[in-house]
DRENTOR-739266 format. One record per residue (C-alpha): x, y, z; residue in three letters; residue number from 1. Coordinates in steps of 0.02 Angstrom, whole numbers, plus 50000, padded with zeros to 5 digits. Layout:
! DRENTOR-739266
      X      Y      Z  rest   nr
      X      Y      Z   Ala  NUM
...
//
This chain:
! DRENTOR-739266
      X      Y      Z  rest   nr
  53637  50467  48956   Unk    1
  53729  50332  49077   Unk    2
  53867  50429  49180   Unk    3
  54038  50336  49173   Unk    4
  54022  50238  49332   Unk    5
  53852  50171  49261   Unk    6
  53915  50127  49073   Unk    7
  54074  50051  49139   Unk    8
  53965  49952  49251   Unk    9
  53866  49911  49097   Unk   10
  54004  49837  49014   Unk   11
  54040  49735  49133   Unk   12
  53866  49678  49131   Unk   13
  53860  49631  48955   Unk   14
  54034  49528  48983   Unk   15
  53958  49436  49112   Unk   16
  53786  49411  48996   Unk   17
  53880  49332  48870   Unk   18
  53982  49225  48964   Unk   19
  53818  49165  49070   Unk   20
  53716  49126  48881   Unk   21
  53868  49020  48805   Unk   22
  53854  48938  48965   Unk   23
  53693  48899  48929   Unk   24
  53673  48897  48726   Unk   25
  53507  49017  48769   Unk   26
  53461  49185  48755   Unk   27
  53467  49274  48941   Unk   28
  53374  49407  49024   Unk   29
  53373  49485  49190   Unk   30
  53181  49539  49262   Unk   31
  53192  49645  49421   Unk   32
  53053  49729  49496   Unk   33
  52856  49709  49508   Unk   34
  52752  49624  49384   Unk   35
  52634  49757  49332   Unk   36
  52546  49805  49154   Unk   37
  52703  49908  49090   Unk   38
  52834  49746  49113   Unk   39
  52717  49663  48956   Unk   40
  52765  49790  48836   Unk   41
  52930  49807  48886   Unk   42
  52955  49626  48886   Unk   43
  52888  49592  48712   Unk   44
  52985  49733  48661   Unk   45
  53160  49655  48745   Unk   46
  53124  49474  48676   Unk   47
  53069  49537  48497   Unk   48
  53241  49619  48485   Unk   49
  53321  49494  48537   Unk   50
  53243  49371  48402   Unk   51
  53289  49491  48278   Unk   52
  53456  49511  48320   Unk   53
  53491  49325  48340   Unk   54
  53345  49183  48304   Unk   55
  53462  49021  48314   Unk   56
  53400  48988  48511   Unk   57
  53235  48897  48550   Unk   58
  53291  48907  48744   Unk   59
  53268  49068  48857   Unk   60
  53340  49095  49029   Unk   61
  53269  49225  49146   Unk   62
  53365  49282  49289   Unk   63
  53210  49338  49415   Unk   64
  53188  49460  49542   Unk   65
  53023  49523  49608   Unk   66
  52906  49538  49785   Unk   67
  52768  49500  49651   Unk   68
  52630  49572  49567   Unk   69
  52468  49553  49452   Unk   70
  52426  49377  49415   Unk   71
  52346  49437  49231   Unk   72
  52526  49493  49172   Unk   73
  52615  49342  49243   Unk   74
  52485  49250  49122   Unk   75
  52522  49380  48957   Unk   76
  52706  49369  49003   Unk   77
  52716  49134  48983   Unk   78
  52621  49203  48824   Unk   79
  52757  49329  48730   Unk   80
  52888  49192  48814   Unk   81
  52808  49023  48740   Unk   82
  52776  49097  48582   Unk   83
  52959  49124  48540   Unk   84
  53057  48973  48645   Unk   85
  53017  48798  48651   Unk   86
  53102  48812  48825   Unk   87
  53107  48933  48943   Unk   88
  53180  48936  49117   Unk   89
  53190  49023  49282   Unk   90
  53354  49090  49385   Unk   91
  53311  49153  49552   Unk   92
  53463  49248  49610   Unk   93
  53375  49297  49777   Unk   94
  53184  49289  49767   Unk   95
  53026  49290  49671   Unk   96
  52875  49302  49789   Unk   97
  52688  49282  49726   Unk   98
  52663  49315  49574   Unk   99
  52857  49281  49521   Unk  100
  52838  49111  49619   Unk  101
  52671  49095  49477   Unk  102
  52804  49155  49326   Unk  103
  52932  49023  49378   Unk  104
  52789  48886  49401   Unk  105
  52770  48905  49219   Unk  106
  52966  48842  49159   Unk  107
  53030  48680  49121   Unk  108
  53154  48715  49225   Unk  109
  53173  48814  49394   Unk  110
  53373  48856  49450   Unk  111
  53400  48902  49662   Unk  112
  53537  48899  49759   Unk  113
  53526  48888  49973   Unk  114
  53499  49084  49966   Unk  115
  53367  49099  49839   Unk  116
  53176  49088  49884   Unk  117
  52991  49081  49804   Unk  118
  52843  49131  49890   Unk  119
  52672  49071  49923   Unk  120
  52560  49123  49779   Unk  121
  52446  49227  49851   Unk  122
  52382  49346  49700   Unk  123
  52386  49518  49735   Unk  124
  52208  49613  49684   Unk  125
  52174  49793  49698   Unk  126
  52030  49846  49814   Unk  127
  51900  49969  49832   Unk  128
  52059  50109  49892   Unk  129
  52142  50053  49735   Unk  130
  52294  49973  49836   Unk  131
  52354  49808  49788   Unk  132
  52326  49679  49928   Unk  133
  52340  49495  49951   Unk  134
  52193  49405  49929   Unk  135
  52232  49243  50015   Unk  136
  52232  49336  50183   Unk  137
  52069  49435  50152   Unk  138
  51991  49287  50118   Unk  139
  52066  49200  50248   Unk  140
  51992  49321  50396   Unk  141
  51836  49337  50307   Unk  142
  51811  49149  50319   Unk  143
  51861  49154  50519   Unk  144
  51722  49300  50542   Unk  145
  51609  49181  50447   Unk  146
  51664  49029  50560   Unk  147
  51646  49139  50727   Unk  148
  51463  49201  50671   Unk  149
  51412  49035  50626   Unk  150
  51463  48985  50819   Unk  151
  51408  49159  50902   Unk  152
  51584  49191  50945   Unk  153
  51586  49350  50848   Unk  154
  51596  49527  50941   Unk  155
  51513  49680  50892   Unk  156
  51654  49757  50801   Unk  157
  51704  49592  50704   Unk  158
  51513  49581  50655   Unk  159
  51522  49783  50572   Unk  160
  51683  49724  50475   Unk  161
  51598  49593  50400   Unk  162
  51439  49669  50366   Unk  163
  51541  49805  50277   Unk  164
  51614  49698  50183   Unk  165
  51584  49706  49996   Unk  166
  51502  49547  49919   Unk  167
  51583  49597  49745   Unk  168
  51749  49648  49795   Unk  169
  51747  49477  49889   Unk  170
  51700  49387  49735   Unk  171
  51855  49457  49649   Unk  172
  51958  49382  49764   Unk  173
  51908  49229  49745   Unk  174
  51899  49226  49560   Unk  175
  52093  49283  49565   Unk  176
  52143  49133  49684   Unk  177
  52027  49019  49578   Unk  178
  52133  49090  49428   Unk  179
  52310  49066  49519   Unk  180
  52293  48880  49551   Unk  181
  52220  48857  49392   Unk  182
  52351  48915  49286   Unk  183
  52481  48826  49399   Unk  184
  52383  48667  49371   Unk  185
  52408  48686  49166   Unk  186
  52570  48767  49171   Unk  187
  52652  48610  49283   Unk  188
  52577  48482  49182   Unk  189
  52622  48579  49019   Unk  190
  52775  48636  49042   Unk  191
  52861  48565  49212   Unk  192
  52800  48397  49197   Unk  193
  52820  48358  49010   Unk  194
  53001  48248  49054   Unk  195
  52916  48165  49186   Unk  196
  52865  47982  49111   Unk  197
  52931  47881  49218   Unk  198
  52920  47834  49417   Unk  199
  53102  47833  49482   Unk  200
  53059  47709  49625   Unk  201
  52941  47595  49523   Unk  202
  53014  47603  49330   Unk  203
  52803  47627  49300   Unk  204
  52779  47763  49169   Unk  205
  52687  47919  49230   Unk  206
  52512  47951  49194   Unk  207
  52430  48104  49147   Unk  208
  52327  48085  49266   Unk  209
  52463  48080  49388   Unk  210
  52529  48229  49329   Unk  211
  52374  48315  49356   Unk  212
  52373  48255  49525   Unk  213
  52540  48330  49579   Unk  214
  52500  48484  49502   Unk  215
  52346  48523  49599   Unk  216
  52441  48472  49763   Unk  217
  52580  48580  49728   Unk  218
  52433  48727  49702   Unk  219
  52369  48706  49849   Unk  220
  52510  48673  49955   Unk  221
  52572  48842  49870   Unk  222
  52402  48928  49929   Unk  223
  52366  48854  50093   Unk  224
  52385  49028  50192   Unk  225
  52345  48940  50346   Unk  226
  52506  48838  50317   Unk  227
  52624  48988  50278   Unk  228
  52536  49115  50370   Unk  229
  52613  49272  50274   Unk  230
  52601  49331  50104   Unk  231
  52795  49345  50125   Unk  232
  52839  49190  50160   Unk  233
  53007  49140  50109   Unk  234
  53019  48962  50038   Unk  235
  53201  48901  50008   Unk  236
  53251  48744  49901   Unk  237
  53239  48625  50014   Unk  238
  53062  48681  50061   Unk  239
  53014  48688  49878   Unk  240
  53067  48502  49850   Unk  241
  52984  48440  49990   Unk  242
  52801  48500  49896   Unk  243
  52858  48372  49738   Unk  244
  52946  48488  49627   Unk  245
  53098  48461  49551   Unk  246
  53230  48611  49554   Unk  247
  53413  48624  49511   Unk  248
  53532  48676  49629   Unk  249
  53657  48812  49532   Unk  250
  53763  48822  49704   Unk  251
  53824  48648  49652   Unk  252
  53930  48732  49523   Unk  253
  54033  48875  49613   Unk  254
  54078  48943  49444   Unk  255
  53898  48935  49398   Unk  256
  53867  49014  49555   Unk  257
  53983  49149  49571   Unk  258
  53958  49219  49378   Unk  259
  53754  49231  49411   Unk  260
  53755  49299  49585   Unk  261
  53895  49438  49531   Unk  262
  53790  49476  49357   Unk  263
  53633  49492  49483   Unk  264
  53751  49612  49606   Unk  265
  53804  49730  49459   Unk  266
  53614  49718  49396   Unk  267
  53552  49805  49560   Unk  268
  53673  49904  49558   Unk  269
  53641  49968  49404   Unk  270
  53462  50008  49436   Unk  271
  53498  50092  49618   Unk  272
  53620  50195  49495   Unk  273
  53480  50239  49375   Unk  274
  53347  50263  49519   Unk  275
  53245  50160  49426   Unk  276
  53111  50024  49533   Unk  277
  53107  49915  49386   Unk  278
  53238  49830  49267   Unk  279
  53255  49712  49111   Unk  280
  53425  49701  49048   Unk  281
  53455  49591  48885   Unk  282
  53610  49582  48766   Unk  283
  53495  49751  48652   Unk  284
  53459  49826  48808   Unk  285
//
């Protein structure tokens, strides 16, 4: 049972809701916290409610929050979303590393202000301790050893790190950055891409093959860890733009601006509130 300070603060919550999906003739929801197997149920479980209470929208705005997560979910999670909107697309209120910056790869439409960042997508795979860790910079080190042996530059101790190294475990990291740019490659052209037909500077309508083109740059730009260094990497607006992507800047309307960063305020505080690490917050919910 909510306490007073938390249902009062949930009615102001549902005021601001409302006001932010007339806004945008959509269906809203707010995602905070890491992308893990229990957000899929949850999810389908928010959006199927939703649906049922009101089926007149095709579009669907999520308001995202996360330091990331499991690549798999981020790919069942486009699934429960582009089976029930033709459109769907991403607010980031503050951030979405990794795996969220994978999640908002997949909308037509991405919404940042100066504030908000994405994140390299470096996917996050469990290991042999069962800890999540990023695989980009595993791989990354592993392939300096490799270099350093290959030149016999390597010391003793970097030689027993590598030789304990396990062959499979390093195969799963691979096949989860492998995965990663591949579904940001079809997701982009899909989705991101599908207004794009024509060259602003030429008037010359854009091929598929184009598309394809900036997609896998974008991937890889997204995934060069030698580039960005950390897993953590904050990457603002302008620093997404410059890698070819289109993104709306919501600052540009201070209304806009002010209703969505004081909806995502009351949303945290809600969940510091409720103790809770993870949050989805709908019109049902």
């Amino acid at each position: 049972m909510l306490n007073p300070i938390s249902t009062r603060t949930n009615e102001i919550m549902q005021e601001l809701l409302g006001e932010l999906e007339t806004q945008f003739d959509a269906d809203c929801v707010y995602i905070n916290g890491p992308i893990g197997d229990e957000l899929v149920c949850i999810a389908r479980e928010t959006i199927d409610s939703i649906k049922k209470d009101d089926g007149s929208h095709d579009k669907l705005y999520i308001f995202l929050t996360t330091n990331g997560g499991d690549t798999i979910t981020v790919e069942r999670l486009v699934n429960i979303f582009r089976h029930n909107y033709k459109e769907v697309n991403f607010v980031i209120p503050d951030h979405a590393y990794s795996a969220g910056t994978i999640l908002c790869m997949s909308g037509d439409n991405i919404f940042m202000d100066y504030n908000s960042v994405l994140g390299p997508i470096d996917p996050q795979v469990m290991n042999k301790e069962g800890r999540f860790v990023p695989a980009l910079g595993y791989l990354e080190k592993i392939n300096e050893l490799l270099k350093k042996a290959e030149n016999d530059k390597i010391s003793q101790a970097e030689f027993l790190i590598l030789n304990d190294f396990d062959l499979a475990e390093l195969s799963q990291y691979e096949q989860a950055r492998d995965l990663t740019t591949d579904l940001l490659k079809e997701w982009l052209v899909k989705y991101k891409f599908k207004n794009w037909v024509v060259h602003k500077s030429t008037g010359t309508d854009v091929t598929e093959e184009e598309k394809s083109r900036r997609a896998t740059e974008i991937a890889e730009e997204l995934s060069n860890y030698e580039r960005w260094k950390s897993h953590g990497r904050p990457l603002n607006i302008n620093t997404i733009r410059s890698l070819g992507l289109q993104i709306y800047d919501f600052g540009e309307d201070i209304g806009l601006q002010e209703l969505i960063l004081e909806f995502h305020s009351l949303c945290e505080d809600f969940m510091r509130l409720q103790e809770t690490p993870g949050f989805i917050y709908s019109r049902r919910t």
